[in-house]
C-alpha positions in Angstrom: -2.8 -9.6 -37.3 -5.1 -9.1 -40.6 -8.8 -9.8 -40.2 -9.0 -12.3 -43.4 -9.3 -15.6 -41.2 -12.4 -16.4 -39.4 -10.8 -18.3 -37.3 -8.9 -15.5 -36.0 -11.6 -13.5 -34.8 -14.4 -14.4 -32.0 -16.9 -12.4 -30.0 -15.2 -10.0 -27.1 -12.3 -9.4 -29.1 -11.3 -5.5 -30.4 -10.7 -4.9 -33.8 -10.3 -2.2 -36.3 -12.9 -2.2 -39.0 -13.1 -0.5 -42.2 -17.1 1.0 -42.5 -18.7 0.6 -45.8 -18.7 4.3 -45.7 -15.2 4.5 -45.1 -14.0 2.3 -47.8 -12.9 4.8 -50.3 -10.6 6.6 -47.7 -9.6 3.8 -45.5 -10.8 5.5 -42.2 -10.7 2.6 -39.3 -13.3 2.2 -36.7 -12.1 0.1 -33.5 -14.3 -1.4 -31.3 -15.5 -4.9 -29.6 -16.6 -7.6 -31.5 -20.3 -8.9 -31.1 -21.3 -11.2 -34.4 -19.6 -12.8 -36.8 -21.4 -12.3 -40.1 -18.8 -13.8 -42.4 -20.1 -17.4 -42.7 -16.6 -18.5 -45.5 -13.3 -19.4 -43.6 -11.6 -16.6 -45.4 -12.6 -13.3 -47.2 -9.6 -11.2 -49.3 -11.2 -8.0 -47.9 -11.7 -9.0 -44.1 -14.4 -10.9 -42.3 -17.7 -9.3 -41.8 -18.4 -8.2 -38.1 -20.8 -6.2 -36.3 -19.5 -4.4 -32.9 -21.2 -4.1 -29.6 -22.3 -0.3 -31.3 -24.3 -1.9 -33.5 -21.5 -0.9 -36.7 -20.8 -3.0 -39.2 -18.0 -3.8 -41.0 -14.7 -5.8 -42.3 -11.7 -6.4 -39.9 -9.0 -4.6 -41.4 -6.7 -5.3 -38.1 -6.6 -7.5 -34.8 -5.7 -5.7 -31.4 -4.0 -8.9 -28.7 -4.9 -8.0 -25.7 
């Protein structure tokens, strides 16, 4: 599942996230979810999280577990 919805995605859950670092290469970064920092519905490039690591970044990919 993509990481555009907000909906989708809620603190606890792992995710892949692409770092503004890694944007050029489209390294992914997986982790745990910890804020929300997306405040639209939507975003065409993934919502905006930070994870329990203190990263931040947008969802490129949802993990079910």
């Amino acid at each position: 599942m993509n990481g555009t919805n907000r909906k989708d995605i809620s603190p606890g859950i792992t995710v892949d996230i692409v770092l503004k670092a890694d944007q050029r290469t489209g390294k992914l970064t997986r982790g745990v979810v910890k804020d929300i920092l997306t405040n639209s519905g939507t975003h065409p490039h993934g919502i905006k999280v930070r994870l329990t690591d203190g990263q931040i970044g947008r969802v490129q990919f949802i993990h079910s577990n």
